[in-house]
PyMOL commands that place a pseudoatom at each C-alpha (Angstrom):
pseudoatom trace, name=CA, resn=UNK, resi=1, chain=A, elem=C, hetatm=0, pos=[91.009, 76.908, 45.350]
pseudoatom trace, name=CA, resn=UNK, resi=2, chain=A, elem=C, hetatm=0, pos=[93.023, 79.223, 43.300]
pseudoatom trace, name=CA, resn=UNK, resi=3, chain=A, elem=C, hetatm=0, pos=[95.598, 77.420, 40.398]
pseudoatom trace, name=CA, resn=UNK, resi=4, chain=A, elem=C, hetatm=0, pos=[99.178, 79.601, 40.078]
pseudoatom trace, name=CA, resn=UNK, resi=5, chain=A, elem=C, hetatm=0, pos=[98.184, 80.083, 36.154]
pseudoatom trace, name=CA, resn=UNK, resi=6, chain=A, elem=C, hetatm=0, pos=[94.904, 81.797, 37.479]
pseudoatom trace, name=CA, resn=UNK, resi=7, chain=A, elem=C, hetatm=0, pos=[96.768, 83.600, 40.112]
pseudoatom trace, name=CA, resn=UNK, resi=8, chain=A, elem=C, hetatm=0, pos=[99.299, 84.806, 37.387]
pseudoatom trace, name=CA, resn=UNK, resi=9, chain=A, elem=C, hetatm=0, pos=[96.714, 85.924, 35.290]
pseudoatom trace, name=CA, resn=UNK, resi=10, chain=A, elem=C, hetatm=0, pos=[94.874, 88.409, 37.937]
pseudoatom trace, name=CA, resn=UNK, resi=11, chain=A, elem=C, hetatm=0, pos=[97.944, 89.624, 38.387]
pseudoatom trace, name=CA, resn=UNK, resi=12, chain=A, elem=C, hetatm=0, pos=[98.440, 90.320, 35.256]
pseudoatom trace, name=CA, resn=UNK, resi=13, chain=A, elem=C, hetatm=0, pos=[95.083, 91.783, 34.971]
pseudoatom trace, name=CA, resn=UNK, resi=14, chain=A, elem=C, hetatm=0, pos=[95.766, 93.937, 37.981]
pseudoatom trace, name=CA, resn=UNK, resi=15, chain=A, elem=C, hetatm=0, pos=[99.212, 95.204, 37.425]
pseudoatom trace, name=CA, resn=UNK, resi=16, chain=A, elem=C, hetatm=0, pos=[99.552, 93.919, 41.090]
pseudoatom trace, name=CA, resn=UNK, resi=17, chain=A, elem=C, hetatm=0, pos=[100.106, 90.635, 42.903]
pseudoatom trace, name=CA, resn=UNK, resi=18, chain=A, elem=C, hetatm=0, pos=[96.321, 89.828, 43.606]
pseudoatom trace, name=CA, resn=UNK, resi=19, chain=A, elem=C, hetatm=0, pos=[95.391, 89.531, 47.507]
pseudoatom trace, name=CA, resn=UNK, resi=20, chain=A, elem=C, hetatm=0, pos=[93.505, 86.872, 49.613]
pseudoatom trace, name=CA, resn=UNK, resi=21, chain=A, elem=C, hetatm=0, pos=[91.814, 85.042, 47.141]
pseudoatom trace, name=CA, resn=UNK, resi=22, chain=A, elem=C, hetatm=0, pos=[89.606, 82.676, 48.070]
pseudoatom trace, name=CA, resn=UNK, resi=23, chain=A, elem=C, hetatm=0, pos=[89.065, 81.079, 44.643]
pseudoatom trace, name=CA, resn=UNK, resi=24, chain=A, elem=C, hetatm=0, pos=[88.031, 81.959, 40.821]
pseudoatom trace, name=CA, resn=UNK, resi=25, chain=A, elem=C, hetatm=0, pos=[84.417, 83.372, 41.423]
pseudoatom trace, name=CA, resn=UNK, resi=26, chain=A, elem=C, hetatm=0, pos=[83.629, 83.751, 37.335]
pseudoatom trace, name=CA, resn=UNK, resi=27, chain=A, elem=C, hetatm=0, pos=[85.915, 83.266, 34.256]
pseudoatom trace, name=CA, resn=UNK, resi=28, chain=A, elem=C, hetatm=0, pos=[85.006, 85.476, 31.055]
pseudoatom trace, name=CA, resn=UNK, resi=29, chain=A, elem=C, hetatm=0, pos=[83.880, 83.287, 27.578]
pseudoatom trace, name=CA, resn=UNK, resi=30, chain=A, elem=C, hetatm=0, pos=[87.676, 83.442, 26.652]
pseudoatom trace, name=CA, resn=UNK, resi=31, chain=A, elem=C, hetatm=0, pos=[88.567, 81.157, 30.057]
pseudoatom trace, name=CA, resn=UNK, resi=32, chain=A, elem=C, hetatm=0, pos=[90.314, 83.966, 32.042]
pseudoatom trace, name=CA, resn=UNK, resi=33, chain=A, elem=C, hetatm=0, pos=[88.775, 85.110, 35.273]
pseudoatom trace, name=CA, resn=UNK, resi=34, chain=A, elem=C, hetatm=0, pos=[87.258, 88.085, 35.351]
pseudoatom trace, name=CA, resn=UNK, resi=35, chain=A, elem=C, hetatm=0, pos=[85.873, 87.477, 38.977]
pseudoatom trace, name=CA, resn=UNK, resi=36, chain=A, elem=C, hetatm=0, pos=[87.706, 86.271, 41.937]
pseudoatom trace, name=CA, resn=UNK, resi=37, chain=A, elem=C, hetatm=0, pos=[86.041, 85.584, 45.397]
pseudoatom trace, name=CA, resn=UNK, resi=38, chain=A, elem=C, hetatm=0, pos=[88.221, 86.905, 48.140]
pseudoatom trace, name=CA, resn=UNK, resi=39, chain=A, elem=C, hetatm=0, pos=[88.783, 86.384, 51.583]
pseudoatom trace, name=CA, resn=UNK, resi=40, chain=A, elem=C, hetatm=0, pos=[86.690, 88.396, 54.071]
pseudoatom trace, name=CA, resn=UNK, resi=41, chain=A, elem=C, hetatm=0, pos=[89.943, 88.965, 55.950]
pseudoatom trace, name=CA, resn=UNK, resi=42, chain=A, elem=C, hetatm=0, pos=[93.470, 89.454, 54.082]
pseudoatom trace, name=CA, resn=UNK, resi=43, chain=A, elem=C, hetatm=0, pos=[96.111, 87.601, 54.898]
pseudoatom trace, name=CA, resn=UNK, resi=44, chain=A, elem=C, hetatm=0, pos=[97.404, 90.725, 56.823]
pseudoatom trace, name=CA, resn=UNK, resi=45, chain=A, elem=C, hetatm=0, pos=[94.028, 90.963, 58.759]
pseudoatom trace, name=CA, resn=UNK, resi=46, chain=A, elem=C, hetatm=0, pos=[92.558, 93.436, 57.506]
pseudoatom trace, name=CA, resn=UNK, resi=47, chain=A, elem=C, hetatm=0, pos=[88.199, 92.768, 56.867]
pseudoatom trace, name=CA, resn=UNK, resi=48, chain=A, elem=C, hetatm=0, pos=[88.077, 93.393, 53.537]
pseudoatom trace, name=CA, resn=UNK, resi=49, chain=A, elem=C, hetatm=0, pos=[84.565, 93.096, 52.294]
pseudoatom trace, name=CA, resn=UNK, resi=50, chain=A, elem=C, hetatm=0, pos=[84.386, 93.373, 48.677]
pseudoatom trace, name=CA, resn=UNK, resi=51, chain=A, elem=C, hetatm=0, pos=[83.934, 89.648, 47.911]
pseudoatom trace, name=CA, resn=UNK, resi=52, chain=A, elem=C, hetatm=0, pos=[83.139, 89.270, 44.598]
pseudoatom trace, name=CA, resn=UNK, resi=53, chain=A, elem=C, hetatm=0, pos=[86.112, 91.399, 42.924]
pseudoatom trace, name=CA, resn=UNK, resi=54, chain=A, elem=C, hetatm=0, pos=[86.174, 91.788, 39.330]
pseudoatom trace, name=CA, resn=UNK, resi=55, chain=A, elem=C, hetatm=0, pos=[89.486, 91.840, 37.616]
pseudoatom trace, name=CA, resn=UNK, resi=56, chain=A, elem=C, hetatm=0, pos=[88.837, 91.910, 33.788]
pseudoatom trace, name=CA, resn=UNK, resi=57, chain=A, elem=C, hetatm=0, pos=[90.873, 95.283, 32.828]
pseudoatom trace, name=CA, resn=UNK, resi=58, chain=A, elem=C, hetatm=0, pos=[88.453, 95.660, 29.894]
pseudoatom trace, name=CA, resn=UNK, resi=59, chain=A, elem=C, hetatm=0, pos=[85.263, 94.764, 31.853]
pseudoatom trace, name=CA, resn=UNK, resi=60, chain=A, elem=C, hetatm=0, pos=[85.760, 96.942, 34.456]
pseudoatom trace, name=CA, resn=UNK, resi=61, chain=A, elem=C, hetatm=0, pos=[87.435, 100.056, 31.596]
pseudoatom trace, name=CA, resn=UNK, resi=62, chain=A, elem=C, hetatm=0, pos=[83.723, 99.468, 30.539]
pseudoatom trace, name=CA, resn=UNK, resi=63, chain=A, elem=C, hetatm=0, pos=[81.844, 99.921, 33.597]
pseudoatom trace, name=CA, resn=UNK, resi=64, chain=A, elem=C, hetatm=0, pos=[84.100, 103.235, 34.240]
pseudoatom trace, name=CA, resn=UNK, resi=65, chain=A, elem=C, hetatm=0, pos=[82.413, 104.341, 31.368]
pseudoatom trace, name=CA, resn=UNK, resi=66, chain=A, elem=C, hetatm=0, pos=[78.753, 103.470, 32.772]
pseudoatom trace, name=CA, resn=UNK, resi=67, chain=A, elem=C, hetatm=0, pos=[79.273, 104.889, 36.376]
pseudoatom trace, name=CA, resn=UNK, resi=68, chain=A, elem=C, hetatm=0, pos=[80.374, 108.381, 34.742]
pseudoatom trace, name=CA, resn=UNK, resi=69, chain=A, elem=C, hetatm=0, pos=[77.567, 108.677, 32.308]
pseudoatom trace, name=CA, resn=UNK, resi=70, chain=A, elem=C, hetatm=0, pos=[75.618, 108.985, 35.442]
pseudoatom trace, name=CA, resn=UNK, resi=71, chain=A, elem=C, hetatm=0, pos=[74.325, 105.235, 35.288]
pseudoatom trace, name=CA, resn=UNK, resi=72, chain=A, elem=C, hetatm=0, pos=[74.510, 105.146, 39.399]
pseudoatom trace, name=CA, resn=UNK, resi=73, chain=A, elem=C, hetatm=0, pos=[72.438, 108.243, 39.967]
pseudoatom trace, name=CA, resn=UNK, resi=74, chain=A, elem=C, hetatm=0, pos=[70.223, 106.668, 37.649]
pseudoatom trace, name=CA, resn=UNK, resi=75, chain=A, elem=C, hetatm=0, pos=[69.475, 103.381, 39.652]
pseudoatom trace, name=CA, resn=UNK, resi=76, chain=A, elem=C, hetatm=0, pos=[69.787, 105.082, 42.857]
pseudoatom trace, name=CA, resn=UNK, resi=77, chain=A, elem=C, hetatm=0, pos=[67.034, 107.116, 41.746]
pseudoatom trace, name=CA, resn=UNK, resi=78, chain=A, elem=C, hetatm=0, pos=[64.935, 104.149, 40.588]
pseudoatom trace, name=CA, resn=UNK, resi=79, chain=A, elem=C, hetatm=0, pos=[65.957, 102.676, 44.490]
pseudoatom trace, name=CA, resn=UNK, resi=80, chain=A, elem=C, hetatm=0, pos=[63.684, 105.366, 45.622]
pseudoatom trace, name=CA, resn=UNK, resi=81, chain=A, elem=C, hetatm=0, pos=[60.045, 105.078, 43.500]
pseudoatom trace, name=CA, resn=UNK, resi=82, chain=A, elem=C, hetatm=0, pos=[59.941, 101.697, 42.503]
pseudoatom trace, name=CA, resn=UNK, resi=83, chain=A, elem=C, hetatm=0, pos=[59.500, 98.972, 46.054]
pseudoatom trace, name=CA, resn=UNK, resi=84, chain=A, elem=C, hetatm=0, pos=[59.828, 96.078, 43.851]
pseudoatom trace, name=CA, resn=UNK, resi=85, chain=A, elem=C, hetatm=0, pos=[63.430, 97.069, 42.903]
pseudoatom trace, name=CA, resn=UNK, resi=86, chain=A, elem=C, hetatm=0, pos=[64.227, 97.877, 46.352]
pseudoatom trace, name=CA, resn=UNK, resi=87, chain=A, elem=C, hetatm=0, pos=[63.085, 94.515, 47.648]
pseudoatom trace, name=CA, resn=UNK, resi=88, chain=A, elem=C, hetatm=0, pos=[64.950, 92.602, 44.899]
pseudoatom trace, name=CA, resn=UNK, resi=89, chain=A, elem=C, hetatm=0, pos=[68.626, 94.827, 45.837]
pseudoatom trace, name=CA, resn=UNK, resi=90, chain=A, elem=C, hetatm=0, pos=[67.880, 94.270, 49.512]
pseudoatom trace, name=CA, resn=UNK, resi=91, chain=A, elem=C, hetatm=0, pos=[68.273, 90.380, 48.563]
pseudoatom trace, name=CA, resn=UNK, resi=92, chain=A, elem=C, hetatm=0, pos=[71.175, 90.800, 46.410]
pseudoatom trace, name=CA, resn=UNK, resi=93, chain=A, elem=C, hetatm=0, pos=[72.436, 92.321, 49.435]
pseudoatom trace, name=CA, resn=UNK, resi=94, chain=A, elem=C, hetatm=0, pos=[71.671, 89.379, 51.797]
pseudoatom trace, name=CA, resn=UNK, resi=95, chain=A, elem=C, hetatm=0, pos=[72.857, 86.615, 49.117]
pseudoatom trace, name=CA, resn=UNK, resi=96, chain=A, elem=C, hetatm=0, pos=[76.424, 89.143, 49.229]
pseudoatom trace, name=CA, resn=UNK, resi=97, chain=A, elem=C, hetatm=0, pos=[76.641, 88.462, 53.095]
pseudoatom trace, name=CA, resn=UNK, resi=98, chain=A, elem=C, hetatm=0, pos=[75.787, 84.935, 52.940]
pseudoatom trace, name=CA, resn=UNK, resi=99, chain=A, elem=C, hetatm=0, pos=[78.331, 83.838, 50.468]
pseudoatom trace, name=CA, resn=UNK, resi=100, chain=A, elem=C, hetatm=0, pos=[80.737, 85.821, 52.494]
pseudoatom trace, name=CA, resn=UNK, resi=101, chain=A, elem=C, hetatm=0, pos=[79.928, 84.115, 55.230]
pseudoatom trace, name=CA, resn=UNK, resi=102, chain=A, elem=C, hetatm=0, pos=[80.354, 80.774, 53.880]
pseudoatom trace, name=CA, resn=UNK, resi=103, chain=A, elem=C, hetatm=0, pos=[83.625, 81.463, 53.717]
pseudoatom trace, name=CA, resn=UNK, resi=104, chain=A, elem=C, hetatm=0, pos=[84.315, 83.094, 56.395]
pseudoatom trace, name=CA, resn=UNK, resi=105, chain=A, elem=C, hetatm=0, pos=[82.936, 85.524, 59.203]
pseudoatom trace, name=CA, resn=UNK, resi=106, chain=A, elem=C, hetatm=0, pos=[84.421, 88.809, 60.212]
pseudoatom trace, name=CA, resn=UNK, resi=107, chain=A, elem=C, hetatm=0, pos=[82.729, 91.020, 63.313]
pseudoatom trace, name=CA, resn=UNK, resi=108, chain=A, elem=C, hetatm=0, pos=[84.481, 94.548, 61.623]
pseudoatom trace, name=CA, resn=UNK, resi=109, chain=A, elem=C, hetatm=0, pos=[82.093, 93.975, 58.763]
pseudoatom trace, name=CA, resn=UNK, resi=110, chain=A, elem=C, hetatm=0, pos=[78.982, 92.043, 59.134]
pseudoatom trace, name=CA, resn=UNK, resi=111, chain=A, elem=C, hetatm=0, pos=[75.792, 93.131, 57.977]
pseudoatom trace, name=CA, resn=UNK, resi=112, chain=A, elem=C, hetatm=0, pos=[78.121, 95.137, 55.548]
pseudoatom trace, name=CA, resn=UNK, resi=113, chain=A, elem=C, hetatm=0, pos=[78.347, 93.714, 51.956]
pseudoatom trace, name=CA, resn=UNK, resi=114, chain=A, elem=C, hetatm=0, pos=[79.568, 96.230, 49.088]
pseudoatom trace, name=CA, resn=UNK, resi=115, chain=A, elem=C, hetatm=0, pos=[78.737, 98.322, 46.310]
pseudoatom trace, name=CA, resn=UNK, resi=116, chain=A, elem=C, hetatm=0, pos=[76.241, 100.544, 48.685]
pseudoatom trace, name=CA, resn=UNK, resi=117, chain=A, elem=C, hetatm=0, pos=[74.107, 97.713, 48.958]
pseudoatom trace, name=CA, resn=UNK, resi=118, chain=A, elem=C, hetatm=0, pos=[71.427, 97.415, 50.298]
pseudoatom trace, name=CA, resn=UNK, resi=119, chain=A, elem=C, hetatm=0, pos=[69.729, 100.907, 49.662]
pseudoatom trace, name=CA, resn=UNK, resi=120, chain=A, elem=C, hetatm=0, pos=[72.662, 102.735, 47.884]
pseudoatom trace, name=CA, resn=UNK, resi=121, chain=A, elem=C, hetatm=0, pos=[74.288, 102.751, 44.196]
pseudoatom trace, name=CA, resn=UNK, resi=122, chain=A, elem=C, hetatm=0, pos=[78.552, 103.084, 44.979]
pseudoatom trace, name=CA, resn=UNK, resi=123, chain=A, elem=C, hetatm=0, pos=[80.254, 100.856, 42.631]
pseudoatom trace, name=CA, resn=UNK, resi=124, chain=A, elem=C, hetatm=0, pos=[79.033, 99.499, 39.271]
pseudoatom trace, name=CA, resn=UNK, resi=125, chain=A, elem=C, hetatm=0, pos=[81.519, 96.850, 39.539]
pseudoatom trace, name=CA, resn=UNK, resi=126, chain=A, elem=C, hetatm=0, pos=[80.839, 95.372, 42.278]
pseudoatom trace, name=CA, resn=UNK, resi=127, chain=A, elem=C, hetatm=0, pos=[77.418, 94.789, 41.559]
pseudoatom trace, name=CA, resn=UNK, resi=128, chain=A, elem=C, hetatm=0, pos=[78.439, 93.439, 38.296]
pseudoatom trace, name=CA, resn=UNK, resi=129, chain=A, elem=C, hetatm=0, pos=[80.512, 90.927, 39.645]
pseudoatom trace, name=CA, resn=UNK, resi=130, chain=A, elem=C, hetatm=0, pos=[77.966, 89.884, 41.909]
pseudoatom trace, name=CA, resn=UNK, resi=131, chain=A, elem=C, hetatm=0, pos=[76.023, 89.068, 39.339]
pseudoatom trace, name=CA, resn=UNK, resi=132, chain=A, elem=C, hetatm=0, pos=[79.092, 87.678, 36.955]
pseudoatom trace, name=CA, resn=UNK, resi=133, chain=A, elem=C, hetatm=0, pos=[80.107, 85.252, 40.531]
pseudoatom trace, name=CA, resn=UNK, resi=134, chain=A, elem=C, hetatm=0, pos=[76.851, 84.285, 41.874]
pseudoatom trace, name=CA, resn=UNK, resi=135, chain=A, elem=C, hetatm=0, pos=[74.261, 84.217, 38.466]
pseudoatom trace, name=CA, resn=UNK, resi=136, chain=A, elem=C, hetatm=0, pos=[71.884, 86.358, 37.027]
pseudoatom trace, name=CA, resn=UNK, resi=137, chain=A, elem=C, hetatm=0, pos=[68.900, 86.984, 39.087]
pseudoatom trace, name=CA, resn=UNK, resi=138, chain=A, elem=C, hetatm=0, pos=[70.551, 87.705, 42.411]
pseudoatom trace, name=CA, resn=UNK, resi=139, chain=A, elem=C, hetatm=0, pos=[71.855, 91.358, 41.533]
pseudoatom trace, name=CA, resn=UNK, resi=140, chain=A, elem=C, hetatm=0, pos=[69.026, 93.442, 39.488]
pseudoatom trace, name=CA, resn=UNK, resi=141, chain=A, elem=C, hetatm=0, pos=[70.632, 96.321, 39.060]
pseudoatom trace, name=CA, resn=UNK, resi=142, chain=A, elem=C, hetatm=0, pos=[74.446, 93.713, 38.737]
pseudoatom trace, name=CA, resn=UNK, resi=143, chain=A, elem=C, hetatm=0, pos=[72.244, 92.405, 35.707]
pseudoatom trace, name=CA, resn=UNK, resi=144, chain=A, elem=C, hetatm=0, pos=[71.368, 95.644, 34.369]
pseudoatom trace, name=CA, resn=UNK, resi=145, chain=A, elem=C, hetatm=0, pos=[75.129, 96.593, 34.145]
pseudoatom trace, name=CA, resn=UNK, resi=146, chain=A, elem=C, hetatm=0, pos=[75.993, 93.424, 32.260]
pseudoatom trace, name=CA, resn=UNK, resi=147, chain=A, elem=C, hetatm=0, pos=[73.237, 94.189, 29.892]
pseudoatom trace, name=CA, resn=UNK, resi=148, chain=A, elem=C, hetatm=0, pos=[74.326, 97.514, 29.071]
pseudoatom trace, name=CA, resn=UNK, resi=149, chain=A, elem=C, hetatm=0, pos=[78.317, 96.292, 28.911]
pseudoatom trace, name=CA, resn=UNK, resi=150, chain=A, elem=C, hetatm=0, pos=[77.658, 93.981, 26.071]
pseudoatom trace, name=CA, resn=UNK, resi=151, chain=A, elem=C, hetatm=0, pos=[80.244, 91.373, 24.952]
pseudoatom trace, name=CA, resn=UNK, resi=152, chain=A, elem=C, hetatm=0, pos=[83.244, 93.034, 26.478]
pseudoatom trace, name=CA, resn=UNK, resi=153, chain=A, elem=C, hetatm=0, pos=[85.430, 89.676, 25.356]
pseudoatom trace, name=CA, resn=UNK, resi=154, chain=A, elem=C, hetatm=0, pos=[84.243, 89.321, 21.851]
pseudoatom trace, name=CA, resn=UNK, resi=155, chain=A, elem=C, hetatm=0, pos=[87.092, 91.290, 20.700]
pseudoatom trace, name=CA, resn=UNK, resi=156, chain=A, elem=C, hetatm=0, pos=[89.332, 88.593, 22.317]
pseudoatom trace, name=CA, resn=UNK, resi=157, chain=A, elem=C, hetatm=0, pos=[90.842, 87.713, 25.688]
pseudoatom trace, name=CA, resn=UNK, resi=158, chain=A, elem=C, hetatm=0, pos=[92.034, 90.612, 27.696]
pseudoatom trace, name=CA, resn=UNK, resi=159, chain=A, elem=C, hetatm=0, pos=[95.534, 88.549, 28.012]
pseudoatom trace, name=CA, resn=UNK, resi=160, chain=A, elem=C, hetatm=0, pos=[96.866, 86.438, 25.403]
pseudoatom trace, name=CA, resn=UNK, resi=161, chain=A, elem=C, hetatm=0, pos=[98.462, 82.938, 26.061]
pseudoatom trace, name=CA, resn=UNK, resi=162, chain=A, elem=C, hetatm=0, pos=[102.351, 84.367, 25.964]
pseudoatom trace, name=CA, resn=UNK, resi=163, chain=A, elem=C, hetatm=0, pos=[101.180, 86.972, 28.554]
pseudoatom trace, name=CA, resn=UNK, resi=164, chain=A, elem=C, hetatm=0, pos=[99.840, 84.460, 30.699]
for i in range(1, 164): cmd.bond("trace and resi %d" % i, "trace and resi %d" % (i + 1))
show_as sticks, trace
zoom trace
């Protein structure tokens, strides 16, 4: 589960009260989360299927920054010629829906997981927490994001003890 500290903090992080979450899916070098796992289905019912949802303002300010350079056009090119890739992001895919259903399972959205997956590029982030929530080697293309975001907390943590 989810401690109130760590709940303040995503809130924080989000300028909103965070919803549905299931539990603390990564925390960032600096002991924040910067991934939460949440609920397939809100506490309003709604299927929501973005599981692994990253919250780090300055992770995901970086990743803005990727997906308009043109970085998703890029690997949804590389989808396209190279199987291997394909095979690897149609797994990523599959490990997406399984952890989701370990939690819980929703009809309105199975088979769907997020980020475009399994034969689109939509959403740098999600495929970067992915890869932040369930390890590198899962997400190829989730890894390939965190490779080209570099240390986004060595400058320090995104919120400081007295905001917390």
């Amino acid at each position: 589960m989810i401690s109130d500290d760590d709940v303040a903090a995503v809130e924080r992080q989000l300028g909103r009260r965070p919803r549905s979450i299931h539990e603390v899916g990564h925390r960032c070098p600096c002991g924040n989360p910067d991934v939460v796992t949440t609920e397939p289905r809100l506490d309003d019912g709604t299927p929501f299927p973005t599981t692994f949802y990253l919250t780090c303002p300055r992770a995901a300010s970086r990743i803005g920054t990727l997906e308009a350079s043109g970085l998703m056009k890029e690997m949804q090119d590389r989808l396209g010629t190279d199987p291997e890739l394909a095979v690897s992001y149609a797994a990523a895919h599959d490990a997406y829906l399984a952890a989701r259903t370990a939690i819980g399972e929703v009809p309105e959205i199975d088979g769907v997981s997020a980020g475009g997956m399994p034969d689109r590029v939509k959403c740098l982030h999600v495929l970067a927490g992915q890869s932040l929530a369930q390890g590198r080697g899962v997400n190829p293309l989730g890894d390939e994001v965190l490779d080209r975001l570099g240390d986004w907390w060595a400058s320090g943590p995104c919120l400081t003890p007295d905001e917390q």
